[in-house]
PDB file with SEQRES, HELIX, SHEET and CRYST1 records, atoms N, CA, C and O in Angstrom:
SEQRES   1 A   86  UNK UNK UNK UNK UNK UNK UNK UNK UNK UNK UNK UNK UNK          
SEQRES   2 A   86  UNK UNK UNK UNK UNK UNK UNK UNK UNK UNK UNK UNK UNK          
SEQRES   3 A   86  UNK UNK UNK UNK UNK UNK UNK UNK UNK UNK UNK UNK UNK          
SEQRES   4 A   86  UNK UNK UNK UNK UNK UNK UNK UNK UNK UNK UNK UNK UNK          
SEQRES   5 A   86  UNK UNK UNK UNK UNK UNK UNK UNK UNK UNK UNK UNK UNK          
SEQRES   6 A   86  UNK UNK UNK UNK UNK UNK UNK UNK UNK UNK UNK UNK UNK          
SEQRES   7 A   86  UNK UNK UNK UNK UNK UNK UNK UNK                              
HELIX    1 AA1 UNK A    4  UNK A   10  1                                   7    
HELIX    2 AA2 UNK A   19  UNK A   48  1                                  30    
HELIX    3 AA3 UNK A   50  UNK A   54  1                                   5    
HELIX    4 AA4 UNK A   62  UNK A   75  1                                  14    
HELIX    5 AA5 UNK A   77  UNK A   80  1                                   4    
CRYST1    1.000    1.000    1.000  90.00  90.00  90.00 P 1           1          
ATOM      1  N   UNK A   1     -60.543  60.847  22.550  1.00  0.00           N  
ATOM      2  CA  UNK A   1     -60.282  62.184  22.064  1.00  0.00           C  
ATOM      3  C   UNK A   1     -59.393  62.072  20.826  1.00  0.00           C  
ATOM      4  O   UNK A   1     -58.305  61.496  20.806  1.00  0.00           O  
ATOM      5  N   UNK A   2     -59.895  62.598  19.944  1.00  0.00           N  
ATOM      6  CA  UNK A   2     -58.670  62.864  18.827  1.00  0.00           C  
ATOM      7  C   UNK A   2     -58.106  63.945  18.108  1.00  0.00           C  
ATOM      8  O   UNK A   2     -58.721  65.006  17.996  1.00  0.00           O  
ATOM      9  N   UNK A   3     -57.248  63.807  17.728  1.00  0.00           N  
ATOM     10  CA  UNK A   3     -56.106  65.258  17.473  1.00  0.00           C  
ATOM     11  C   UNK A   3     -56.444  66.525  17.221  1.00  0.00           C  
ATOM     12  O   UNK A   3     -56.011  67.540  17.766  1.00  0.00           O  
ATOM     13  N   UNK A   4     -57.515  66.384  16.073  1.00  0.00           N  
ATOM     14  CA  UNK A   4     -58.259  67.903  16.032  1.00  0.00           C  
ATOM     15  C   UNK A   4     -59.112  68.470  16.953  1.00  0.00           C  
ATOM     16  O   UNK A   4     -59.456  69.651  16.891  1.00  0.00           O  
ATOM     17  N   UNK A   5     -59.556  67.525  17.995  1.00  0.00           N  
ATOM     18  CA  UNK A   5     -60.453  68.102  18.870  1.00  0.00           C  
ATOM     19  C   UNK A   5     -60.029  69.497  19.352  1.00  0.00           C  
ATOM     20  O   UNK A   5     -60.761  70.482  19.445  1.00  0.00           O  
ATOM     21  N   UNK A   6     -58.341  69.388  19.726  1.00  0.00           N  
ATOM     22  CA  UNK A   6     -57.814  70.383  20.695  1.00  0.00           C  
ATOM     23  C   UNK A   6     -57.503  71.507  19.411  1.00  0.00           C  
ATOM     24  O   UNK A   6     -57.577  72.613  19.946  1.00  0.00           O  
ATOM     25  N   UNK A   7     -57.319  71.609  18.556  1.00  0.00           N  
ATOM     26  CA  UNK A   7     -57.593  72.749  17.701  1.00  0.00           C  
ATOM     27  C   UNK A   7     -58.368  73.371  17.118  1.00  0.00           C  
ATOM     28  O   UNK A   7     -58.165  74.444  16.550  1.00  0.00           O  
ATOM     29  N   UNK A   8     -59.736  72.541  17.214  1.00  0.00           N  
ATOM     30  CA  UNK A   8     -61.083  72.976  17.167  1.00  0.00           C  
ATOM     31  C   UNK A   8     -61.515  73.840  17.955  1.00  0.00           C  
ATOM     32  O   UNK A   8     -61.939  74.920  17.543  1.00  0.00           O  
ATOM     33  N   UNK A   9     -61.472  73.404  19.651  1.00  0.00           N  
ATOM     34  CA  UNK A   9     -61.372  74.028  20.894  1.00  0.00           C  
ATOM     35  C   UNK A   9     -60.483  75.855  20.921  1.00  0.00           C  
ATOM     36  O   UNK A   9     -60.911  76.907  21.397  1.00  0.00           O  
ATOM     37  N   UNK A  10     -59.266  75.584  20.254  1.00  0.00           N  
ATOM     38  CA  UNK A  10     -58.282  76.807  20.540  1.00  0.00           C  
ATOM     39  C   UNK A  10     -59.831  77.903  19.153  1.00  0.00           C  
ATOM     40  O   UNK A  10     -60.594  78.826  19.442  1.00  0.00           O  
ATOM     41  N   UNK A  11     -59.686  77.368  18.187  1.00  0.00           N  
ATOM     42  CA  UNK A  11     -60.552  78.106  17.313  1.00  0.00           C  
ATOM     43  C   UNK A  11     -62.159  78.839  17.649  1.00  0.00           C  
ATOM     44  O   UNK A  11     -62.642  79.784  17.027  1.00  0.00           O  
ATOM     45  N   UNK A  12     -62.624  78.293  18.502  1.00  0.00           N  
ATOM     46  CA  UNK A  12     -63.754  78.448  18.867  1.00  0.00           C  
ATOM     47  C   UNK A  12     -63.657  79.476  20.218  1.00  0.00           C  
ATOM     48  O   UNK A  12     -64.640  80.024  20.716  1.00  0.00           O  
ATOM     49  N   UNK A  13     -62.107  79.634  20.755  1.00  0.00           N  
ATOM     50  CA  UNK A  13     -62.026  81.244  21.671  1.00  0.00           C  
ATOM     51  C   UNK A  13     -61.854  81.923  20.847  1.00  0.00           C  
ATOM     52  O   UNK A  13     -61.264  81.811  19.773  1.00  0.00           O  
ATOM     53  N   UNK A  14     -62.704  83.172  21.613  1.00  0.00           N  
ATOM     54  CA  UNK A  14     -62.880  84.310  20.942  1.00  0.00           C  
ATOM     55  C   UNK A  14     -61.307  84.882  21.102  1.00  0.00           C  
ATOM     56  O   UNK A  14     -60.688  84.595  20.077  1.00  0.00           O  
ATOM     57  N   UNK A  15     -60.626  85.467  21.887  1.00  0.00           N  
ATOM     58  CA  UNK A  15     -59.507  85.645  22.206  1.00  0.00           C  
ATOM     59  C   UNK A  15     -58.376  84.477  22.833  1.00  0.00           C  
ATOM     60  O   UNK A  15     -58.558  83.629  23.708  1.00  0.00           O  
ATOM     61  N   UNK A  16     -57.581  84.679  22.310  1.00  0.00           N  
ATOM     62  CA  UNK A  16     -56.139  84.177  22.809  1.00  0.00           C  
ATOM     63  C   UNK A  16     -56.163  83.763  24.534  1.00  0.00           C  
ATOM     64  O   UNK A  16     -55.848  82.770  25.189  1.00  0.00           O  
ATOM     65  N   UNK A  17     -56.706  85.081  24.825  1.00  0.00           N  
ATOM     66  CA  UNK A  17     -56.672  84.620  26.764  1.00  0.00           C  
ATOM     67  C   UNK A  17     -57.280  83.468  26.895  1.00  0.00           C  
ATOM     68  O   UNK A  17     -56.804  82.488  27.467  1.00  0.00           O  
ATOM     69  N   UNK A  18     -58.672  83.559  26.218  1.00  0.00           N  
ATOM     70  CA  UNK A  18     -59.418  82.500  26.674  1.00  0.00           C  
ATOM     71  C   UNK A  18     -59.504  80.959  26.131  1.00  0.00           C  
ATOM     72  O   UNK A  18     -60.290  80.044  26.378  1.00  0.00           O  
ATOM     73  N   UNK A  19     -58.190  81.082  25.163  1.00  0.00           N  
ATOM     74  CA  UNK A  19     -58.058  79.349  25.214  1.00  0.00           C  
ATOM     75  C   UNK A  19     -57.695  78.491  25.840  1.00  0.00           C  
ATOM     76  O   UNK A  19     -57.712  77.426  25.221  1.00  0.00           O  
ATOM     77  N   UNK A  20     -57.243  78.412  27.146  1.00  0.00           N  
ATOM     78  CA  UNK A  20     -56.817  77.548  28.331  1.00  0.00           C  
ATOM     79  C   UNK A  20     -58.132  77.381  28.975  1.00  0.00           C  
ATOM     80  O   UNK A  20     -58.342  76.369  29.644  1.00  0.00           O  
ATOM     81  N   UNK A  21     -58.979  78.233  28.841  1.00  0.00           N  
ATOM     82  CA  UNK A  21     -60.884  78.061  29.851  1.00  0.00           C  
ATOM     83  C   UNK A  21     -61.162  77.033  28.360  1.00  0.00           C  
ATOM     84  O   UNK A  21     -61.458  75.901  28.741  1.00  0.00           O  
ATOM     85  N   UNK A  22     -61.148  77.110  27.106  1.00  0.00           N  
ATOM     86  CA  UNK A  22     -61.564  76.274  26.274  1.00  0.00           C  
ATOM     87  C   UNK A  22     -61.395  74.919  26.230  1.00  0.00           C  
ATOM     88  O   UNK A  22     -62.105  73.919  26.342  1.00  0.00           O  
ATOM     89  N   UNK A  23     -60.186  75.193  26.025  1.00  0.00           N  
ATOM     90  CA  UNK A  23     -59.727  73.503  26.660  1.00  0.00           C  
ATOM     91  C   UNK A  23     -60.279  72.479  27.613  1.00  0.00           C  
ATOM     92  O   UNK A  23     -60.760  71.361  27.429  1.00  0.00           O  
ATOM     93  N   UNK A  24     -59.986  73.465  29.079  1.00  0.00           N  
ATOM     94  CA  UNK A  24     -60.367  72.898  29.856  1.00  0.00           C  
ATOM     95  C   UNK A  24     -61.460  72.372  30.321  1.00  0.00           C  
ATOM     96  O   UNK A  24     -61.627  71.458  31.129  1.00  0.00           O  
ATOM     97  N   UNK A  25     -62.426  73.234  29.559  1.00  0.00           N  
ATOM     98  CA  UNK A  25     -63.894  73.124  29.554  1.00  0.00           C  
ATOM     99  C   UNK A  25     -63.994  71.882  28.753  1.00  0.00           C  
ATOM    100  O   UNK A  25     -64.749  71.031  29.225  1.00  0.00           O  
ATOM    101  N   UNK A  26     -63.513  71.652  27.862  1.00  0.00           N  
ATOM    102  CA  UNK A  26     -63.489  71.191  26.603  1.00  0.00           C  
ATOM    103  C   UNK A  26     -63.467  69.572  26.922  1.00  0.00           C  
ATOM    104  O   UNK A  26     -64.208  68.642  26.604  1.00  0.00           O  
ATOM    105  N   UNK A  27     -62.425  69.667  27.596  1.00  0.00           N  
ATOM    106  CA  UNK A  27     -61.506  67.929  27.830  1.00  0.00           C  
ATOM    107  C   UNK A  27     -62.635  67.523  29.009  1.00  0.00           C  
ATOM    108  O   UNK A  27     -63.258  66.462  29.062  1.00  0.00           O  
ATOM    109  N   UNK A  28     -62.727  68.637  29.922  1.00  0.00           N  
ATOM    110  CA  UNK A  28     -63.789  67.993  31.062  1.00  0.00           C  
ATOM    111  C   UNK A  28     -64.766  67.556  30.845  1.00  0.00           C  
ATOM    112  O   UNK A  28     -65.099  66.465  31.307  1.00  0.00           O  
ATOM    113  N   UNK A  29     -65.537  68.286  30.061  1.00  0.00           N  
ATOM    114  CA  UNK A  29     -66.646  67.686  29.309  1.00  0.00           C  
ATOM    115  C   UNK A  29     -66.810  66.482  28.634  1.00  0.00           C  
ATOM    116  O   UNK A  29     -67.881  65.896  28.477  1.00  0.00           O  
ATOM    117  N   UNK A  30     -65.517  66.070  28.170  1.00  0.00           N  
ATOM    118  CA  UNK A  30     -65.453  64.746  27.569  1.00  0.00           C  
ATOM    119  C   UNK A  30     -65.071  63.785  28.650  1.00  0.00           C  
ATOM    120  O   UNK A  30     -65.630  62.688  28.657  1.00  0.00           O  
ATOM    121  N   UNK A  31     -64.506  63.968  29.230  1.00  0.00           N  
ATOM    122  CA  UNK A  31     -64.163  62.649  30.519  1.00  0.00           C  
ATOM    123  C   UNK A  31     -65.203  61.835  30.840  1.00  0.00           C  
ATOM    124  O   UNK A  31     -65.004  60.622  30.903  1.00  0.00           O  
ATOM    125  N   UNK A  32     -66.504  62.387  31.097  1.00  0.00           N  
ATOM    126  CA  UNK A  32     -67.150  61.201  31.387  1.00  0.00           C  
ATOM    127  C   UNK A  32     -67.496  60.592  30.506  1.00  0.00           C  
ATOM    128  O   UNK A  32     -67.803  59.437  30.802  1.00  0.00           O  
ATOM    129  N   UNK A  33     -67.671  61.069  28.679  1.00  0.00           N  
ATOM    130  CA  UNK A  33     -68.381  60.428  27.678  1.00  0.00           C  
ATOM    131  C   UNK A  33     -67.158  59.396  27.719  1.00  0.00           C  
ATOM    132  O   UNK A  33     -67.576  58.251  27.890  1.00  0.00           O  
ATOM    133  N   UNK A  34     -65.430  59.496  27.583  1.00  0.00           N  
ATOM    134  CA  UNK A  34     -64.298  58.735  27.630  1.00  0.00           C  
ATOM    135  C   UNK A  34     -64.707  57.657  28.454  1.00  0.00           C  
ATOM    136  O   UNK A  34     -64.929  56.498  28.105  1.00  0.00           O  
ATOM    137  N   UNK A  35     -64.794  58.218  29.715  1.00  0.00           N  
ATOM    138  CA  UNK A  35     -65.070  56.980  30.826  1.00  0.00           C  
ATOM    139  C   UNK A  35     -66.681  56.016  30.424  1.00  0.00           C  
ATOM    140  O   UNK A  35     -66.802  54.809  30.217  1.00  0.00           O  
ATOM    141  N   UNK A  36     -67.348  56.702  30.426  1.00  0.00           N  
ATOM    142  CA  UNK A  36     -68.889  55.787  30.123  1.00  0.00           C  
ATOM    143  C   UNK A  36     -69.003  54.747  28.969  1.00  0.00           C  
ATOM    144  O   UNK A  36     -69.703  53.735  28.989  1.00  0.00           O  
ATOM    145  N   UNK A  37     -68.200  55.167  27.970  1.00  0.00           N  
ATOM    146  CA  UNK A  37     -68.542  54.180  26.351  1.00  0.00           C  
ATOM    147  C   UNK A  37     -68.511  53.082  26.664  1.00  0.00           C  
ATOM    148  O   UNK A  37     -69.363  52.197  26.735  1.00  0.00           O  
ATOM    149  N   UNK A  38     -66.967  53.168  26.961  1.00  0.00           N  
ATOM    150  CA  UNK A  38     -66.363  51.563  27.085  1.00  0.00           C  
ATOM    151  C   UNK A  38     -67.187  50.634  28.685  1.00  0.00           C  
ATOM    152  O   UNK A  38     -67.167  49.410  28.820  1.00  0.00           O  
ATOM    153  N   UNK A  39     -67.675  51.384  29.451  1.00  0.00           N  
ATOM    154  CA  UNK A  39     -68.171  51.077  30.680  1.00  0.00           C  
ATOM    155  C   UNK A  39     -70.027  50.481  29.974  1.00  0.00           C  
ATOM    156  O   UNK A  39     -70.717  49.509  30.279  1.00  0.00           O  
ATOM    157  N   UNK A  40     -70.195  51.335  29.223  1.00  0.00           N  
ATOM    158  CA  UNK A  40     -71.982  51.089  28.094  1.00  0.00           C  
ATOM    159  C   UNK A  40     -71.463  49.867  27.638  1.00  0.00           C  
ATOM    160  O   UNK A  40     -71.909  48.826  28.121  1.00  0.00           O  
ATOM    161  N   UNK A  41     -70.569  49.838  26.763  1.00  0.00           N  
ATOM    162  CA  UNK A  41     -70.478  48.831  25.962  1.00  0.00           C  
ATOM    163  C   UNK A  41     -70.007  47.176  26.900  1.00  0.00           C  
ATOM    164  O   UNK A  41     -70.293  46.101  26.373  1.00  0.00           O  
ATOM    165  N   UNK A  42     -69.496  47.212  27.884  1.00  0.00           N  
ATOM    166  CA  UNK A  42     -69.168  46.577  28.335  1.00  0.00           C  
ATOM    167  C   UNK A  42     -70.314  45.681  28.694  1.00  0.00           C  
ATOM    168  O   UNK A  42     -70.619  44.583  28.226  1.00  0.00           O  
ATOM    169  N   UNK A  43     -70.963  46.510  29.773  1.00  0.00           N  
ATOM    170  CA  UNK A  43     -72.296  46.350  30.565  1.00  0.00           C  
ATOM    171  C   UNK A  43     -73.842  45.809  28.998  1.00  0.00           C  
ATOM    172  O   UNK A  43     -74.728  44.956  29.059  1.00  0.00           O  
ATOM    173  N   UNK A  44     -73.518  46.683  27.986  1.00  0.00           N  
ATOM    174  CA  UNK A  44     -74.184  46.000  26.997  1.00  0.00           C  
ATOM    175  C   UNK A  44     -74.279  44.478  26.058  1.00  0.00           C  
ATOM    176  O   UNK A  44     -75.143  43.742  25.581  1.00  0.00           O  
ATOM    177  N   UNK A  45     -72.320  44.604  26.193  1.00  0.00           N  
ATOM    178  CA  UNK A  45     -72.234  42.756  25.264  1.00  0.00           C  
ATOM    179  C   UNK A  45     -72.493  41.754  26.939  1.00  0.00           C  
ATOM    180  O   UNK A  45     -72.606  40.560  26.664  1.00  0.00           O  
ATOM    181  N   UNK A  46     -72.596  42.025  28.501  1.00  0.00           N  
ATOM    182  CA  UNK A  46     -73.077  41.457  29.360  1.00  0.00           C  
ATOM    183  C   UNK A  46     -74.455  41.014  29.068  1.00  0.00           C  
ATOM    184  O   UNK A  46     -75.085  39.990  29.333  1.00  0.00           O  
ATOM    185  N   UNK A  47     -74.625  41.701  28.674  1.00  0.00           N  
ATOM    186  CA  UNK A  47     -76.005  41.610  28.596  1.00  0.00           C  
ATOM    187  C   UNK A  47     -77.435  41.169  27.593  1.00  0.00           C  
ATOM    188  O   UNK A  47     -78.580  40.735  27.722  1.00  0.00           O  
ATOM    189  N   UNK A  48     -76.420  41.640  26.489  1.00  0.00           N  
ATOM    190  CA  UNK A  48     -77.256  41.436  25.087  1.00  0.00           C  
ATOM    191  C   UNK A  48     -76.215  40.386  24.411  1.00  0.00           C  
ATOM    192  O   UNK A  48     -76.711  39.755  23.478  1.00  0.00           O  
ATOM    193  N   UNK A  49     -74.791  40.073  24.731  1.00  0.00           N  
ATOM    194  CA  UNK A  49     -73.511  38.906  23.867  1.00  0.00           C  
ATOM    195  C   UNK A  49     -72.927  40.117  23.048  1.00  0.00           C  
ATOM    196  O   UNK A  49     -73.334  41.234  22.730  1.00  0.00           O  
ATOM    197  N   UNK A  50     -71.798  39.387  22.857  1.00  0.00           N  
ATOM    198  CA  UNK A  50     -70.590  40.024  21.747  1.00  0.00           C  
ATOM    199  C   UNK A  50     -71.522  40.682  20.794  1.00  0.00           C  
ATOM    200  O   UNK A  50     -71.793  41.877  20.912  1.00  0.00           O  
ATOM    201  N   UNK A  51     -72.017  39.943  19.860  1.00  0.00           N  
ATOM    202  CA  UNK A  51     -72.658  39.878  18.390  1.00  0.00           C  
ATOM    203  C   UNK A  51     -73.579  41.483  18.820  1.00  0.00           C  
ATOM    204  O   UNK A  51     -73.611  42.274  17.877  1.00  0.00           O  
ATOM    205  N   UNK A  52     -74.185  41.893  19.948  1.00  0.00           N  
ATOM    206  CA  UNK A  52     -75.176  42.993  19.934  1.00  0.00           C  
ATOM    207  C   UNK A  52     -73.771  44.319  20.121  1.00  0.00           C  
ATOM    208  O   UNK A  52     -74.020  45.488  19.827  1.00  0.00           O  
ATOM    209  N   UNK A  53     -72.844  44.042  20.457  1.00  0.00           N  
ATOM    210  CA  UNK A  53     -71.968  45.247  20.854  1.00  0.00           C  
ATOM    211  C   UNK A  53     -71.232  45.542  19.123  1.00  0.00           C  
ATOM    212  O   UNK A  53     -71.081  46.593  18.500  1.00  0.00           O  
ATOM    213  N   UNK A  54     -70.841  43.857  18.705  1.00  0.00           N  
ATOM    214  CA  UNK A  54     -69.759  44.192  17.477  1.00  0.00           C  
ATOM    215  C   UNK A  54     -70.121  43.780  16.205  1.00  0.00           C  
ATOM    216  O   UNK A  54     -69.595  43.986  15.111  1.00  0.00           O  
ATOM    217  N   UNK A  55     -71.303  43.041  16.600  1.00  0.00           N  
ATOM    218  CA  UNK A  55     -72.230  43.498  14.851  1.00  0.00           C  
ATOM    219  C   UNK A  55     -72.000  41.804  14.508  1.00  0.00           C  
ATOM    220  O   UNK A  55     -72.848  41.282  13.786  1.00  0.00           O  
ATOM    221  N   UNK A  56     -70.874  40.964  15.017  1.00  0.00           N  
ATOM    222  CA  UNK A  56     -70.770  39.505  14.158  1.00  0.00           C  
ATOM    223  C   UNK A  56     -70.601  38.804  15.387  1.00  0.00           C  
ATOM    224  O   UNK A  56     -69.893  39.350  16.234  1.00  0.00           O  
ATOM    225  N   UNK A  57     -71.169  37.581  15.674  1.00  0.00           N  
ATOM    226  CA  UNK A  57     -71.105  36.517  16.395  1.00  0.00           C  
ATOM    227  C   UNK A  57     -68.977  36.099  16.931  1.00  0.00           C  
ATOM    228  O   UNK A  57     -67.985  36.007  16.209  1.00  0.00           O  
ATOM    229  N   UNK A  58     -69.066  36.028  17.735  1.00  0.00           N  
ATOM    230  CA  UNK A  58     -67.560  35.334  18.008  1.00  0.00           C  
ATOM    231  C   UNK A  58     -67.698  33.634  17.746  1.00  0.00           C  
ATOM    232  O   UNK A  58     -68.556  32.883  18.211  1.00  0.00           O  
ATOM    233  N   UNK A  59     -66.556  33.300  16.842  1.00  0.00           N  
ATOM    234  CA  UNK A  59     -66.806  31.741  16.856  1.00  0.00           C  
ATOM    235  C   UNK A  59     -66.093  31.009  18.282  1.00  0.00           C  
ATOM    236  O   UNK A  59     -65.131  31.523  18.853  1.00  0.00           O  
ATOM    237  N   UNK A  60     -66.652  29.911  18.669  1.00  0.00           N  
ATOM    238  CA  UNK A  60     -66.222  29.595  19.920  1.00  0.00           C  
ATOM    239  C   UNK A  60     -66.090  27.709  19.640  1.00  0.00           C  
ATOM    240  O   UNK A  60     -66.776  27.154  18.781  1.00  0.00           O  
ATOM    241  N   UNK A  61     -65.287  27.098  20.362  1.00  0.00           N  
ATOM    242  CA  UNK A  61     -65.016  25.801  20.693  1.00  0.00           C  
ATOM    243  C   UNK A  61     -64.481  25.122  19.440  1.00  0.00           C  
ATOM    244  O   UNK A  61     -63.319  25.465  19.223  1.00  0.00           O  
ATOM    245  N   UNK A  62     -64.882  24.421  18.711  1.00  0.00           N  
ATOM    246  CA  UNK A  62     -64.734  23.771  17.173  1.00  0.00           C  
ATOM    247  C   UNK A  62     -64.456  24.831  16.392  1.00  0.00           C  
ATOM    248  O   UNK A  62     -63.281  25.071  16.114  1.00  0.00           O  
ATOM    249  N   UNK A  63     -65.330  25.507  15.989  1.00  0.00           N  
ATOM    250  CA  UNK A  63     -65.343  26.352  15.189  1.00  0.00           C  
ATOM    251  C   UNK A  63     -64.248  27.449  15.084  1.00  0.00           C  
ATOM    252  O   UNK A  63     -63.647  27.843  14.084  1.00  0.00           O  
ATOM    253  N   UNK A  64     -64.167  27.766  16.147  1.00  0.00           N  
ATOM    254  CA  UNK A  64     -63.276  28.748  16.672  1.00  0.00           C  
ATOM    255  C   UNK A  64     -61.703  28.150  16.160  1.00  0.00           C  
ATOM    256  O   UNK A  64     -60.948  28.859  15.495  1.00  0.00           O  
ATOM    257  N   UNK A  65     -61.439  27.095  16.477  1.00  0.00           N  
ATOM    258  CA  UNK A  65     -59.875  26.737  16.478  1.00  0.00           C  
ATOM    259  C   UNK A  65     -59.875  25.684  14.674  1.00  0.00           C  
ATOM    260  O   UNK A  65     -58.920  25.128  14.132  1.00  0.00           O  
ATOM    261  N   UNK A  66     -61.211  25.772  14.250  1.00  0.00           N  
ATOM    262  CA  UNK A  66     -61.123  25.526  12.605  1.00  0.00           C  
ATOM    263  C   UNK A  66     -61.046  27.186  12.010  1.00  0.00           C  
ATOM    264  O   UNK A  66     -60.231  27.563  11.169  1.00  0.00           O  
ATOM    265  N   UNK A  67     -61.646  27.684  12.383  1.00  0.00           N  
ATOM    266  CA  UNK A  67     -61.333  28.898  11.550  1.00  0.00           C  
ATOM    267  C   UNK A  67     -59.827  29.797  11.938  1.00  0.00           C  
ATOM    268  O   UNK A  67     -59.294  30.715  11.315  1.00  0.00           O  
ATOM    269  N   UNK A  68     -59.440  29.152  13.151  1.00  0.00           N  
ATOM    270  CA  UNK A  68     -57.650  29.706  13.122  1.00  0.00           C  
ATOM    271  C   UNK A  68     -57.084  28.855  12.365  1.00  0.00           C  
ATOM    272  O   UNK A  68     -55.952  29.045  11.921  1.00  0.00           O  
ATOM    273  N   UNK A  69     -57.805  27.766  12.103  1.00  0.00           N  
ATOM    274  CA  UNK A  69     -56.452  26.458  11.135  1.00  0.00           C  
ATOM    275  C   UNK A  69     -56.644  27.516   9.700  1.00  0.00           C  
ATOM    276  O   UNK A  69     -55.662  28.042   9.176  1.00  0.00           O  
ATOM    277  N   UNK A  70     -57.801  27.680   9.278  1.00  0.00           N  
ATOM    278  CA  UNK A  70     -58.139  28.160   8.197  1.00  0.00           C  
ATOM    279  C   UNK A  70     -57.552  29.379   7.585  1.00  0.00           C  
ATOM    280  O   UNK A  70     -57.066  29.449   6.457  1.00  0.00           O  
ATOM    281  N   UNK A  71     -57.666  30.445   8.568  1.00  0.00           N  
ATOM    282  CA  UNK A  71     -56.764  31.542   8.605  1.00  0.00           C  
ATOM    283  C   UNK A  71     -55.395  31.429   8.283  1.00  0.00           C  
ATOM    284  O   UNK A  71     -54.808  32.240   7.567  1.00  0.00           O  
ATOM    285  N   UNK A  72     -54.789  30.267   8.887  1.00  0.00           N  
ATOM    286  CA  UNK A  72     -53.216  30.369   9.146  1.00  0.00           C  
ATOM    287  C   UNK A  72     -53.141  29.599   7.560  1.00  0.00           C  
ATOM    288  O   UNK A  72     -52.371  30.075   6.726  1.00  0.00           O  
ATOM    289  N   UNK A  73     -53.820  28.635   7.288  1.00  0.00           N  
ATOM    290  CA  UNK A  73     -53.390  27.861   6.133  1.00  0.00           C  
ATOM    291  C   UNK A  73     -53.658  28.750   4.794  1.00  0.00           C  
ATOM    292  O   UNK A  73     -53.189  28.335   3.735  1.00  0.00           O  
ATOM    293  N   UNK A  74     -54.488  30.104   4.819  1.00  0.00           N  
ATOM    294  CA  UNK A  74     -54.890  30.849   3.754  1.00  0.00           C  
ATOM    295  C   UNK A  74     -53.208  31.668   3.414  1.00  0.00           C  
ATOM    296  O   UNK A  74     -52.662  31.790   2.317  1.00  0.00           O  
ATOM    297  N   UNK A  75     -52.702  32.130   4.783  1.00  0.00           N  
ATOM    298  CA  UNK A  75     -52.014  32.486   4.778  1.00  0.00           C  
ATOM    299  C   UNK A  75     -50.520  32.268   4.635  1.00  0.00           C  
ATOM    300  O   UNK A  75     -49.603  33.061   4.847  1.00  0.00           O  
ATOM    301  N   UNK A  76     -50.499  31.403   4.353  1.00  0.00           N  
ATOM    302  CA  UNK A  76     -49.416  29.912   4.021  1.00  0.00           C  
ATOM    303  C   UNK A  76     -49.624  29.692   2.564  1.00  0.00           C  
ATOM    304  O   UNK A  76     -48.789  29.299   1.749  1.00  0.00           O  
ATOM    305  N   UNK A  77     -50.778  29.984   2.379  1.00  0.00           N  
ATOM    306  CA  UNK A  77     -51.051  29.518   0.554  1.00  0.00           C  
ATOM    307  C   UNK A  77     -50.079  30.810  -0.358  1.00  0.00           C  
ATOM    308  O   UNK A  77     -49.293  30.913  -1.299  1.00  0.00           O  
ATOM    309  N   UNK A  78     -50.916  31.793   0.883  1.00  0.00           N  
ATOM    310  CA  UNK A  78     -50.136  33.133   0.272  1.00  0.00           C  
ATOM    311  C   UNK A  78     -48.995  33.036  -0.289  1.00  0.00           C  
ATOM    312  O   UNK A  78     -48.684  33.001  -1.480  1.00  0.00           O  
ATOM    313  N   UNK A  79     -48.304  32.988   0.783  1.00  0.00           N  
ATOM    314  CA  UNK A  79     -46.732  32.450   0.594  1.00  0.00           C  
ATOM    315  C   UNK A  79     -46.074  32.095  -0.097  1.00  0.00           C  
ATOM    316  O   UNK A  79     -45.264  32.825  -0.668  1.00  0.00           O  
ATOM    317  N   UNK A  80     -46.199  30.651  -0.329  1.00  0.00           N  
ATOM    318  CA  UNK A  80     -46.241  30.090  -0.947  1.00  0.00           C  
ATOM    319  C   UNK A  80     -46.226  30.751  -2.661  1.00  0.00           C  
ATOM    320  O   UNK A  80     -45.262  30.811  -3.424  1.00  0.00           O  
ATOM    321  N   UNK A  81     -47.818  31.242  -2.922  1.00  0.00           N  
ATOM    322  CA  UNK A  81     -47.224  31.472  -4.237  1.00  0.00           C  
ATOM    323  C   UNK A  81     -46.795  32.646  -4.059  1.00  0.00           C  
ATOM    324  O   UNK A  81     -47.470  32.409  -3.057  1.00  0.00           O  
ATOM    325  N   UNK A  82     -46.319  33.809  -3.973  1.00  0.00           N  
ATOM    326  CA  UNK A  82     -45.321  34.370  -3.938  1.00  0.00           C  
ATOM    327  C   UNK A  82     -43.917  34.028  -3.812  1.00  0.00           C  
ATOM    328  O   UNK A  82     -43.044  34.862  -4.050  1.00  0.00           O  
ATOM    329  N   UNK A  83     -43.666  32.882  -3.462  1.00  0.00           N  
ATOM    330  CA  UNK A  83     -42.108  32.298  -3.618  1.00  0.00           C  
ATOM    331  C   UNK A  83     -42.189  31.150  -4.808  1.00  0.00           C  
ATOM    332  O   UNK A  83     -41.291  30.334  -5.019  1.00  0.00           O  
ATOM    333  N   UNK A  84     -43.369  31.233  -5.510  1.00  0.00           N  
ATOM    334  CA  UNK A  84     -43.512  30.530  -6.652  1.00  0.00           C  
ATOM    335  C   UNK A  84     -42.793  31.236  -8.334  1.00  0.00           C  
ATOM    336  O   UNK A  84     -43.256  32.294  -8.759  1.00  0.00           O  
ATOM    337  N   UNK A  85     -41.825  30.593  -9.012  1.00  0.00           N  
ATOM    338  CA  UNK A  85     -41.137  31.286  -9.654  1.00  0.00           C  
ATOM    339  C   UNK A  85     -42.698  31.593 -11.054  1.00  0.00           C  
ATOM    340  O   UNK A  85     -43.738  30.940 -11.132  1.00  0.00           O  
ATOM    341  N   UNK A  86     -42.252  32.799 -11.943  1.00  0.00           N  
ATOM    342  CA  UNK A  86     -43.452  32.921 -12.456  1.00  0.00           C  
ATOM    343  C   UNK A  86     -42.797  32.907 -14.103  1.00  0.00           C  
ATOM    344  O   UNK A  86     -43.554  33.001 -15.069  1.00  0.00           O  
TER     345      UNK A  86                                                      
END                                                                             
């Protein structure tokens, strides 16, 4: 749920009384889409791998702990020249 939802909701009663039935209607209605996504998606990278849920392969074993050396040493270069006088 996000922030404007619940002021979208108050806007869309016709009267003042009836923005607490809006809401409530409102949030209930979303609970199960809240609860199901992450329960879809779950049951989907089971099924189809990471790469079908998040679009890129996860690197794993070798690869995986070369591309953290890689990361950390890019980020070290950084550094580096920034404490390089100019």
């Amino acid at each position: 749920m996000n922030v404007s939802m619940l002021n979208v909701l108050l806007e869309f009663a016709p009267v003042p009384a009836e923005q607490p039935t809006y809401i409530g209607l409102g949030t209930t209605l979303m609970a199960p889409i809240a609860f199901g996504g992450p329960l879809a998606a779950g049951l989907l990278a089971d099924a189809l791998g990471y790469a079908a849920v998040f679009g890129s392969p996860r690197p794993r074993g070798d690869r995986a702990r070369g591309h953290d050396r890689a990361r950390a040493r890019s980020a070290l270069d950084r550094r580096a020249a920034r404490r390089r006088p100019r």
